[in-house]
VOGU-3710 file (C-alpha; in Angstrom, 3 decimals, decimal comma):
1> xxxxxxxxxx> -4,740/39,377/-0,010  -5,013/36,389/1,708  -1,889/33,556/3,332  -1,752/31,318/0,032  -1,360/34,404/-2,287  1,068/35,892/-0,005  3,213/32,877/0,237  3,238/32,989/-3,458  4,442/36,073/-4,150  7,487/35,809/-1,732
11> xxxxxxxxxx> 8,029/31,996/-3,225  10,246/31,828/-6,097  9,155/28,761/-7,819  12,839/27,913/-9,753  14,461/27,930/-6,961  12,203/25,811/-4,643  12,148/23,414/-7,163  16,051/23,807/-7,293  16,132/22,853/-3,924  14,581/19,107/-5,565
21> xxxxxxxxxx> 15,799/19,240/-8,468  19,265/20,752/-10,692  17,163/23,162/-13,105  18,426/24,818/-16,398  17,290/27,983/-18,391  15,424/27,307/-21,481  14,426/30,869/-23,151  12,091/32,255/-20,386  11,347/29,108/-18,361  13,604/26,219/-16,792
31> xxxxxxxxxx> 13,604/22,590/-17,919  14,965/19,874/-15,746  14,214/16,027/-15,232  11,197/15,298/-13,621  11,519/13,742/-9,671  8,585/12,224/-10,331  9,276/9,465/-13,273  12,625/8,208/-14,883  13,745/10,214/-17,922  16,855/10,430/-20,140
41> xxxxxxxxxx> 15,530/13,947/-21,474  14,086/17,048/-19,462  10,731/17,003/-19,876  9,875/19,082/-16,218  8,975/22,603/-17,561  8,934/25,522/-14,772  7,167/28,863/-15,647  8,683/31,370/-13,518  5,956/34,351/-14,754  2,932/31,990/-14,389
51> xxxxxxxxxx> 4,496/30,567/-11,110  3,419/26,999/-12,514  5,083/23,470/-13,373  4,214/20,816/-15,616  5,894/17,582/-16,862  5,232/16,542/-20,288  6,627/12,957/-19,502  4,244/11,896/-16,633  1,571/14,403/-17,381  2,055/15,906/-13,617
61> xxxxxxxxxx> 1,864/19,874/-12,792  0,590/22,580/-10,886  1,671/25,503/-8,236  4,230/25,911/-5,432  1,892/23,987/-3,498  1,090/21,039/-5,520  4,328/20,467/-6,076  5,338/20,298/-1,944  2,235/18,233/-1,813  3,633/15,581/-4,326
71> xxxxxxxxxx> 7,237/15,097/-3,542  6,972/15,826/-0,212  4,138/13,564/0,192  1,639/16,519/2,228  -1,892/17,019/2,813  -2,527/20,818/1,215  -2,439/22,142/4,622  0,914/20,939/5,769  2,200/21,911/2,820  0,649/25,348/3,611
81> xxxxxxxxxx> 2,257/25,237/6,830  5,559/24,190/5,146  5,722/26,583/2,612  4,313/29,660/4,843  7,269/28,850/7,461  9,862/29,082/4,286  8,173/32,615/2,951  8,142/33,491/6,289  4,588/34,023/7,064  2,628/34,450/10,223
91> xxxxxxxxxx> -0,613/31,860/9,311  -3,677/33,703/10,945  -5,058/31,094/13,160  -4,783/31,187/16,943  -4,371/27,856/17,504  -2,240/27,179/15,106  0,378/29,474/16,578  -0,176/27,856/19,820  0,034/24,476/18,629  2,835/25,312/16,549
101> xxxxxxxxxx> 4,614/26,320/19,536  4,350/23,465/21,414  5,136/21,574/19,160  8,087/22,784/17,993  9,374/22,710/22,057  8,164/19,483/21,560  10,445/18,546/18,619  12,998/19,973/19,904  13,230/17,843/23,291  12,929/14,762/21,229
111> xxxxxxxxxx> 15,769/15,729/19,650  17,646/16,622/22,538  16,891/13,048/23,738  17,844/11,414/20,482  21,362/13,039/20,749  21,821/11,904/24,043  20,282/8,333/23,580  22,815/7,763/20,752  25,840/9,775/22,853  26,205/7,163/25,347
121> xxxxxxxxxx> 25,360/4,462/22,737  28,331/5,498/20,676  30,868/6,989/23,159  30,465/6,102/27,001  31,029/2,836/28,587  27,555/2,552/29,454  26,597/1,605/25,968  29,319/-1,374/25,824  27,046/-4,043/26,204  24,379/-2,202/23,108
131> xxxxxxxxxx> 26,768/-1,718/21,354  28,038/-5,727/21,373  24,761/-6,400/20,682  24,354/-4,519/17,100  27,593/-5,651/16,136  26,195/-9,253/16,720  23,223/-8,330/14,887  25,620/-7,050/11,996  24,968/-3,293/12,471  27,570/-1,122/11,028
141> xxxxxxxxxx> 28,683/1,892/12,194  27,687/3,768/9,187  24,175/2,802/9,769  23,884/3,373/13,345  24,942/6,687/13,082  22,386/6,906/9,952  19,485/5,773/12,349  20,824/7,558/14,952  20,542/4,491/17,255  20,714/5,229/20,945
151> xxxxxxxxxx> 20,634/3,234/24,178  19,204/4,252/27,248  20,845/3,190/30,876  18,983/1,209/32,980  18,799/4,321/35,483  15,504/5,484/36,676  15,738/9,054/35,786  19,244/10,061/33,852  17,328/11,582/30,945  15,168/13,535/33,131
161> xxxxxxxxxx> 17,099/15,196/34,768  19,278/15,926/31,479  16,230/17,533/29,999  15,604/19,692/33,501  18,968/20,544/33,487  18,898/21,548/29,860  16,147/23,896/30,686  12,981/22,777/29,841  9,975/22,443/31,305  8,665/19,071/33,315
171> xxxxxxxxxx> 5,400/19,495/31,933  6,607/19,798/28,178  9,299/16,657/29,203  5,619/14,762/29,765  4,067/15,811/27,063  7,079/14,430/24,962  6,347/11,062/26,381  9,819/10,619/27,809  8,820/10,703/31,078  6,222/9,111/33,161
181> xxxxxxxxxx> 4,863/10,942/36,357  3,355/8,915/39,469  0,608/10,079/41,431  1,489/12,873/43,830  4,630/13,693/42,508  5,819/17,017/42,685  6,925/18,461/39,583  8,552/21,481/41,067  11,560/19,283/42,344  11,024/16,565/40,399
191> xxxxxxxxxx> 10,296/13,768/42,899  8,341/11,393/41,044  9,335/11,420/37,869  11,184/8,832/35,958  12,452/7,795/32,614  9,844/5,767/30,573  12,522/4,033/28,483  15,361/2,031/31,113  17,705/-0,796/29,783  16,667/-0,260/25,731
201> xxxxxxxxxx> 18,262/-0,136/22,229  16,267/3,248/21,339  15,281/3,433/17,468  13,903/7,067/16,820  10,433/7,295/15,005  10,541/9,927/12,097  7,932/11,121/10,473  7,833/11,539/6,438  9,757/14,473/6,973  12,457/13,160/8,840
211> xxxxxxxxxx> 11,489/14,600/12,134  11,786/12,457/15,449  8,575/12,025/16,876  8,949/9,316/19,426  10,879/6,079/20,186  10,542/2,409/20,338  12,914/1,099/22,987  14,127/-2,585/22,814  14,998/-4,170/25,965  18,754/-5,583/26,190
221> xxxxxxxxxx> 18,775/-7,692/29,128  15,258/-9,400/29,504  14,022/-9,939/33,383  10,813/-10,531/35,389  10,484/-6,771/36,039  11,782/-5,510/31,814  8,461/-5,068/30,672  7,517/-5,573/27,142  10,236/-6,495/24,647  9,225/-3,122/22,631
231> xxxxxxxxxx> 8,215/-0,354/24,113  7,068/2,792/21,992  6,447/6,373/22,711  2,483/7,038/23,837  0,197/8,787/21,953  1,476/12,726/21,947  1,060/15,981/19,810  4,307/14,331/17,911  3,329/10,814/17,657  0,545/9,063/16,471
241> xxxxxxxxxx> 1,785/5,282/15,766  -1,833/4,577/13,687  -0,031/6,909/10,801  3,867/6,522/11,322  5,701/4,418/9,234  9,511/3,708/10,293  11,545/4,055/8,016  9,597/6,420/4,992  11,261/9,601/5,596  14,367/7,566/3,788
251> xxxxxxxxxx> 12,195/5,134/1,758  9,397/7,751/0,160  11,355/8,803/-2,704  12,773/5,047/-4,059  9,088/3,855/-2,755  8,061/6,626/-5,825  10,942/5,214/-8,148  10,396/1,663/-7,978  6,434/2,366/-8,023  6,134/-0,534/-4,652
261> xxxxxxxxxx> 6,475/0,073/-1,151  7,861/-3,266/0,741  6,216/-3,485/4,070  7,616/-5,372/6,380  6,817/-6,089/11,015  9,776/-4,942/12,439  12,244/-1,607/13,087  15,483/-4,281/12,496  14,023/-5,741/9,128  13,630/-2,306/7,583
271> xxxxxxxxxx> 17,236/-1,337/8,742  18,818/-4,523/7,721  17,103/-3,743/4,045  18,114/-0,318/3,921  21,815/-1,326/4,826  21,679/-4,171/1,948  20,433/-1,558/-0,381  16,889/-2,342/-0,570  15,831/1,103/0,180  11,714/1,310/-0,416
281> xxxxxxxxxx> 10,980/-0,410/2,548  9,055/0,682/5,985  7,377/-0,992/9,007  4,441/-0,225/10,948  5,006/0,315/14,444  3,253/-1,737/16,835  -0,073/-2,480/15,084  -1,416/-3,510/12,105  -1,577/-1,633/8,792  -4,016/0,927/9,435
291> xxxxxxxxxx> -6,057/2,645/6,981  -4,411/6,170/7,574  -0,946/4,300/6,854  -2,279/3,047/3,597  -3,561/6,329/2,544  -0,073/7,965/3,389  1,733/5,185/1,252  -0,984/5,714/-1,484  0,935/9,234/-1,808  3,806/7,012/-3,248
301> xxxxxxxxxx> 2,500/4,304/-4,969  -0,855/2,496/-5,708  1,541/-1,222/-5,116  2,508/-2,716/-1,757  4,212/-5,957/-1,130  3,562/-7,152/2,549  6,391/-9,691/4,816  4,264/-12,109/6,627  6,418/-12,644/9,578  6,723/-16,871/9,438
311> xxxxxxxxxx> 4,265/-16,936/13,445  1,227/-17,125/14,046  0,992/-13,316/15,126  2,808/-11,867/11,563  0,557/-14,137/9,605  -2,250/-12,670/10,992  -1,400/-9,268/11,151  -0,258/-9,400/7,334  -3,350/-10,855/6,537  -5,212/-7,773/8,519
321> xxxxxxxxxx> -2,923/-5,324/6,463  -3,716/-7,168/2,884  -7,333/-6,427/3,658  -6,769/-3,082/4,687  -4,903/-2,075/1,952  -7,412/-4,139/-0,822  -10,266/-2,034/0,609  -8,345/1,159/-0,148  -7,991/-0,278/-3,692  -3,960/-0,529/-3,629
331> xxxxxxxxxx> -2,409/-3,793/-5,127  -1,143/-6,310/-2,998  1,529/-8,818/-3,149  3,017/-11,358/-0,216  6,643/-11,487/-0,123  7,028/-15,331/1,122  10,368/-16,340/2,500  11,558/-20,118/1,466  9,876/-22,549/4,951  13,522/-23,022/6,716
341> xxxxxxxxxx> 15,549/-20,202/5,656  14,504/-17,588/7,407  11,367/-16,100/10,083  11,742/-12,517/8,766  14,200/-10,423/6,571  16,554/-9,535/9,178  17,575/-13,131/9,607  17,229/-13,662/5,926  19,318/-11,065/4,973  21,737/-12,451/7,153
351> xxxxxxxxxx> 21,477/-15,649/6,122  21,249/-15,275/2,201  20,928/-11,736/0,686  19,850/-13,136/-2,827  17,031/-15,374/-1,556  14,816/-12,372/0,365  15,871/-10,057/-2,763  14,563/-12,613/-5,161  11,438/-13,269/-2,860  10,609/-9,860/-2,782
361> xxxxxxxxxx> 10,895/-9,717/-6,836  8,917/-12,817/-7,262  6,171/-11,936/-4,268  2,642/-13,311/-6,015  -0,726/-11,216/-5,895  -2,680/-11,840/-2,519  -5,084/-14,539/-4,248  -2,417/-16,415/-5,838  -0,738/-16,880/-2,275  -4,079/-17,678/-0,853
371> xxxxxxxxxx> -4,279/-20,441/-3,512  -0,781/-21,818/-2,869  -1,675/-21,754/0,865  -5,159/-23,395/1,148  -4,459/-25,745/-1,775  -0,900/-26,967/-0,316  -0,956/-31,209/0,413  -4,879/-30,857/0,298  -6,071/-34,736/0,218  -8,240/-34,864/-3,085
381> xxxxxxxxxx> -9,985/-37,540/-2,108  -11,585/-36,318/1,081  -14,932/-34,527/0,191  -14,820/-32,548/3,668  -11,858/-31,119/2,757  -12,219/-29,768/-0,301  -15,292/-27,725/0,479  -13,443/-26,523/3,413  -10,903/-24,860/0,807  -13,697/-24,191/-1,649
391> xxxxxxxxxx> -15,095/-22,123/1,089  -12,376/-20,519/2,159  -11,021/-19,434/-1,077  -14,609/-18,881/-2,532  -14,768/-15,758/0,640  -11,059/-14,505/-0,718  -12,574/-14,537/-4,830  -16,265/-12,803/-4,216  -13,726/-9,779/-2,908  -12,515/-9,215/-6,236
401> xxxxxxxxxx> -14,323/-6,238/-7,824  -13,778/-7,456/-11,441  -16,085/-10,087/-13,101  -13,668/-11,345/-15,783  -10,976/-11,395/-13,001  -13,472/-12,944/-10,755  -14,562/-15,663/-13,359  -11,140/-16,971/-14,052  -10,132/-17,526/-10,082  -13,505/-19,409/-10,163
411> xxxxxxxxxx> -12,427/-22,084/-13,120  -8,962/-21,811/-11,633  -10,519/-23,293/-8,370  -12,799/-25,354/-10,086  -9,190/-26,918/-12,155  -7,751/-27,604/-8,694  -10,425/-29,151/-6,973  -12,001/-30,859/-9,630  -15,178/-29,533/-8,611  -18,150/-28,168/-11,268
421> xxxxxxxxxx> -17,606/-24,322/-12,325  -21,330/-24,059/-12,282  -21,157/-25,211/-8,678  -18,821/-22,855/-7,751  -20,711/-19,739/-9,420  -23,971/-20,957/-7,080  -21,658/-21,059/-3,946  -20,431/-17,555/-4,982  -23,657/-15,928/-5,520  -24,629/-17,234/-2,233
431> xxxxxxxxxx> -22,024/-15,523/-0,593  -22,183/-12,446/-2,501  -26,601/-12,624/-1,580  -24,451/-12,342/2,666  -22,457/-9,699/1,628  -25,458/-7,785/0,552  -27,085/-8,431/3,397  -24,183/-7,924/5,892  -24,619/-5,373/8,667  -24,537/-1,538/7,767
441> xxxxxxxxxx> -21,167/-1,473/9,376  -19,253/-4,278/7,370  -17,343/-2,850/4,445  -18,004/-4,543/1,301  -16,489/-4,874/-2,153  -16,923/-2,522/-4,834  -18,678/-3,990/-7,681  -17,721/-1,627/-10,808  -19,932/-1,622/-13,468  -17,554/-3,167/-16,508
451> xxxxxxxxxx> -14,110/-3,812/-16,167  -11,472/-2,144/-14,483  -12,094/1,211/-13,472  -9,809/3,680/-13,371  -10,088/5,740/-9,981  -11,853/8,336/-11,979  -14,481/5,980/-13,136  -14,722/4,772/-9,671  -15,781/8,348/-8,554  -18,207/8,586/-11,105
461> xxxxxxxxxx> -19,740/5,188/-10,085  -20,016/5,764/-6,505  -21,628/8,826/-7,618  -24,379/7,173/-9,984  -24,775/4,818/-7,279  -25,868/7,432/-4,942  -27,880/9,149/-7,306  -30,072/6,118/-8,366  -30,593/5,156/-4,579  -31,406/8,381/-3,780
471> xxxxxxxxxx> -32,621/10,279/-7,120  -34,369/12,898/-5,012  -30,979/14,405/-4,818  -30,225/14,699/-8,607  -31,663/18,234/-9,017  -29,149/19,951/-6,475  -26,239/18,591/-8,499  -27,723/19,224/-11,963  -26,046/22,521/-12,664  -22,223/21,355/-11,040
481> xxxxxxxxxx> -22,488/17,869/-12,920  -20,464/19,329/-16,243  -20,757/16,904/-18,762  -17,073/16,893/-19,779  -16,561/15,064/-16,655  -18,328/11,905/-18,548  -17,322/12,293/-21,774  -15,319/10,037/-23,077  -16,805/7,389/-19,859  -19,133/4,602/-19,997
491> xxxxxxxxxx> -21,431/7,166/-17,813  -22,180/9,968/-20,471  -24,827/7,690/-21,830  -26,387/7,222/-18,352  -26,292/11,281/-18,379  -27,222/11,977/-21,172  -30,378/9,674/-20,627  -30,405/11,579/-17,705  -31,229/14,902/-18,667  -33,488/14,192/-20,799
501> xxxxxxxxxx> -36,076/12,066/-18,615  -35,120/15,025/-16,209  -36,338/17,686/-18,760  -39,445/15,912/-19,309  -40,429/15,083/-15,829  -38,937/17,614/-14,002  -37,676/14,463/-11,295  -35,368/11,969/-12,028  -37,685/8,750/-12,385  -35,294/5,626/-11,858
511> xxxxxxxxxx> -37,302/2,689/-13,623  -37,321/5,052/-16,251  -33,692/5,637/-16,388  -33,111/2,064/-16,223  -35,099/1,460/-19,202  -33,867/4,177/-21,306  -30,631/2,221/-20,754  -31,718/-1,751/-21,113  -29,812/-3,524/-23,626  -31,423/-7,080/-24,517
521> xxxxxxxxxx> -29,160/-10,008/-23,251  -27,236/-8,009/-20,681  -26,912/-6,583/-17,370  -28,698/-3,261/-16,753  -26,391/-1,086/-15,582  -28,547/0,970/-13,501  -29,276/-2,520/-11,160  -25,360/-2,877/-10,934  -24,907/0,708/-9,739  -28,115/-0,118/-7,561
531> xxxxxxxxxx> -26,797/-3,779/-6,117  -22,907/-2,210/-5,903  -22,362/-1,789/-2,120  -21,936/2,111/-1,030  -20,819/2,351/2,492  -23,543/2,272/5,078  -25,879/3,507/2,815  -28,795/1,374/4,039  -28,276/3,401/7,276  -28,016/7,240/5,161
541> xxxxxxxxxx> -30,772/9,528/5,298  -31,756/11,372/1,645  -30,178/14,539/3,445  -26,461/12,551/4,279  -26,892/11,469/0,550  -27,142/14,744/-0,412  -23,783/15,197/1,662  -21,964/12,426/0,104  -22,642/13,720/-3,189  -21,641/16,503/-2,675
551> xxxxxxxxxx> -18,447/15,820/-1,988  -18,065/12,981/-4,420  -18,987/15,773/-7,257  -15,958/17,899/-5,732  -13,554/15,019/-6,080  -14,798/14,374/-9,726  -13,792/18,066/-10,224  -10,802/18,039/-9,280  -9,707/14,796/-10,933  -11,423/16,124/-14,349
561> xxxxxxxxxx> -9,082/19,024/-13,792  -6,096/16,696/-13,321  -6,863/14,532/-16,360  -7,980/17,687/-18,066  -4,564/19,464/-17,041  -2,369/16,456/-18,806  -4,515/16,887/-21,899  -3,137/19,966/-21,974  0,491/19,831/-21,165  -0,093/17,188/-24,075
571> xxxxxxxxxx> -1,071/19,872/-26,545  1,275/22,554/-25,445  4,588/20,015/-25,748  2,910/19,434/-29,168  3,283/23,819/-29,691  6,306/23,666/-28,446  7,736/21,100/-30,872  6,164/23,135/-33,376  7,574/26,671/-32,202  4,221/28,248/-31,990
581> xxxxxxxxxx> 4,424/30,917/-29,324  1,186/31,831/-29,848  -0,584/28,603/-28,960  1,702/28,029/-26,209  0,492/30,797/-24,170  -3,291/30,382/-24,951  -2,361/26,931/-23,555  -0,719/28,255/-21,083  -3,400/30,426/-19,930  -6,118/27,643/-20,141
591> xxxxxx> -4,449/24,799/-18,183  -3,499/28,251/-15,226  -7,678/28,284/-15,231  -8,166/25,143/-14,435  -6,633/25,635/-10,675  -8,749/29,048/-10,243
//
């Protein structure tokens, strides 16, 4: 029996939900309202004999682990390693164990730290002065103690010897990134070692979870020898800053609610929010968005709206993050604070509550604010400077993956500037003629093939595309490709088309397949899938094809089986209505074999 069936069988699923979730009997299962989706009635149905959940609201549902994995917000092996630590169970890797255990020493020194960071914050005279400060910077009390705010003594090494005294080890006190060692020091008396954080307002760093990973330290009393205003925990077995984001372990679950995270530069504009209410907000922490941040907040929702900090510096870092999180095909919106009221939301907040509340309601799509930017007290009558914002707005438009979309932005532009649409279609398929020809290591738009694609769809393009630039491949994935996962798609036709030409030549021949598809007076879609950018794929060998598609034909899976699964819990709430106990089961037992 292996870990995952183990952890089963000593998991009751009612009451881990429970722990979520109030749950009520109904006959042999439990009903309760789903945590994933407003409802008045229960429509989250737990089957304690199947050990499975489903929601008939939001079309959601699986096992003990899928359900850690979605409103905890986990990859499927942390919520292994979640769940196995709950049941109890010993996971049979080596390194795991030993990474585990450091770790957890690890975890458990940050915590020690945190404690005593906010002690003398909160209680000892040392922390007069910090404290001053957040009450001028209209901290409460209630939220200090809910960030567990600290502030660490301009001493050289008060928290290291704490920690030594406390027991633990100097090299583990390193590893934390507490401490700093100088060459030559000795570590068995300590000489040498001092406290990285001196003279700071210490935020903790949580993960999702709500575990203290690190710190950033803000500097009370700036002087020649301070260092950097913020200072944040190094990279450690605890800490990566490229995927923390401050502030989600309270944010995740009203970031799911509201269906938009709020992202704004700073540790003191997400606290500010959170203590006006405005609770789906987080920060990154000392960089830009970064790809592995977007795909955690992609967890939570598909929609971000991102602060652009009134400098120089936040309006080019929020412009980095917009692009980062277009490419990763979320939605983005730009929260713009009123010129002269504020330079961020902590000082807006402060200023006038309603005004950043109202800006974040009202924050415009990313092109929109492009337009309002570039097009703001632009002299009409000077030819130079028009095609300056015809170019720059022309590079923002040929990003958008949707022609009808696209189209409009172009007559929009054309309105503004009183310039030709036909002119501006040229310029734009100039510029989309350089993105085709950019280097193998830009990243390019996706081009869908009509309208807008569901991420489903988008799987199923990106594999078409790879199978018409490299149709050697398409006999490997002949027997996996299931043609459920195209019915009801714009790509069962292509498939079907397919087959047949494949059947008859025994290869897939691709002028063939495009004219077994050509439709007079429109686009072939086998040169869109053939012109739509696919990674580096200029640079991919047919055997790193063969790769891809293989593991673009396991994501199509498991979607089907996702989109297969709601169909499902569809047709069983219809059973239900209709008291047939009989059809409810052989439901039952179908949508259970779609997950084995």
């Amino acid at each position: 029996m292996n870990d995952t069936q183990i952890i089963k069988d000593r998991t009751d699923i009612v009451q881990l939900i429970g722990e979520y979730v109030k749950v009520k009997k109904a006959g042999i299962n439990w009903r309760a309202n789903c945590p994933f989706h407003h409802e008045k009635t229960p429509s989250f149905m737990v089957h304690p004999e199947k050990q499975i959940w489903h929601c008939f609201g939001c079309g959601k549902g699986g096992d003990i682990f899928s359900f850690i994995q979605e409103i905890e917000g986990l990859e499927f092996i942390e919520a292994l390693k979640l769940l196995a630590k709950r049941a109890g169970v010993q996971l049979d890797t080596h390194k795991m164990q030993v990474d585990t255990s450091q770790r957890n020493r690890l975890v458990e020194i940050v915590a020690k730290a945190s404690a005593f960071y906010y002690h003398i914050l909160t209680v000892l005279p040392a922390g007069e002065n910090a404290r001053k400060y957040l009450r001028n910077r209209q901290l409460t009390e209630q939220t200090i103690t809910q960030c567990q705010i600290g502030y660490a003594p301009e001493q050289w090494d008060l928290l290291t010897k704490y920690l030594l005294n406390k027991g633990y080890s100097i090299d583990d006190i390193v590893a934390s990134g507490l401490i700093i060692k100088r060459d030559g020091a000795d570590t068995k008396s300590g000489r040498g070692l001092y406290d990285r954080f001196r003279g700071r307002i210490m935020f903790p760093l949580s993960d999702a979870h709500g575990t203290i990973v690190g710190f950033t330290g803000r500097v009370l009393i700036e002087t020649e020898n301070s260092g950097g205003k913020y200072v944040n925990t190094p990279q450690t077995l605890l800490y990566d800053k490229s995927r923390l984001l401050f502030g989600l372990h309270k944010a995740k679950t009203e970031i799911r609610n509201k269906d938009l995270a709020v992202l704004v530069e700073g540790q003191m504009d997400v606290i500010a929010c959170h203590q006006a209410g405005m609770m789906h907000v987080v920060a990154v922490s000392g960089t830009a968005l970064t790809p592995e941040q977007v795909k955690i907040l992609k967890r939570y929702t598909n929609n971000i709206a991102i602060a652009f900090d009134a400098d120089a510096a936040g309006q080019s870092a929020g412009k980095r993050g917009s692009e980062v999180a277009l490419e990763a095909g979320m939605n983005v919106h730009v929260i713009q604070i009123p010129k002269g009221i504020a330079k961020d939301a902590d000082e807006c907040l402060k200023k006038n509550p309603d005004v950043w509340f109202r800006a974040v309601a009202e924050a415009p799509g990313l092109l929109e604010w492009y337009f309002r930017t570039v097009l703001i007290g632009i002299d009409q009558k000077n030819p130079a400077a028009k095609q300056q914002a015809a170019d720059e707005l022309l590079v923002q438009i040929k990003k958008i993956p949707f022609a009808v979309e696209r189209d409009e932005w172009l007559k929009r532009l054309g309105n503004e500037l009183s310039i030709n649409i036909e002119l501006l279609r040229e310029e734009l398929k100039k510029n989309k003629q350089a993105v085709l020809a950019a280097p193998s290591n830009q990243i390019v738009p996706v081009v869908p093939v009509a309208g807008r694609a569901e991420p489903f769809e988008v799987l199923l393009q990106e594999f078409w595309s790879l199978v018409i630039k490299f149709p050697e491949n398409y006999e490997f994935f002949r027997d996996f490709l299931n043609p459920e996962y195209m019915s009801g798609t714009i790509f069962f036709t292509l498939y079907e088309n397919a087959e047949k030409l494949y059947t008859k030549d025994q290869k897939l021949v691709v002028n063939n397949l495009r004219e077994s598809v050509h439709q007079e007076g429109q686009e072939n879609p086998v040169d869109l899938l053939f012109l739509r950018p696919y990674k580096n794929f200029f640079d991919l060998t047919s055997h790193q094809a063969k790769l891809e598609l293989e593991q673009l034909l396991n994501r199509i899976k498991e979607q089907w089986r996702k989109r297969r699964g709601k169909e499902l819990e569809r047709e069983i709430a219809k059973a239900e209505a209709e008291h047939d106990t009989g059809q409810v089961a052989k439901l039952l037992h179908t949508l259970q074999s779609l997950s084995s």
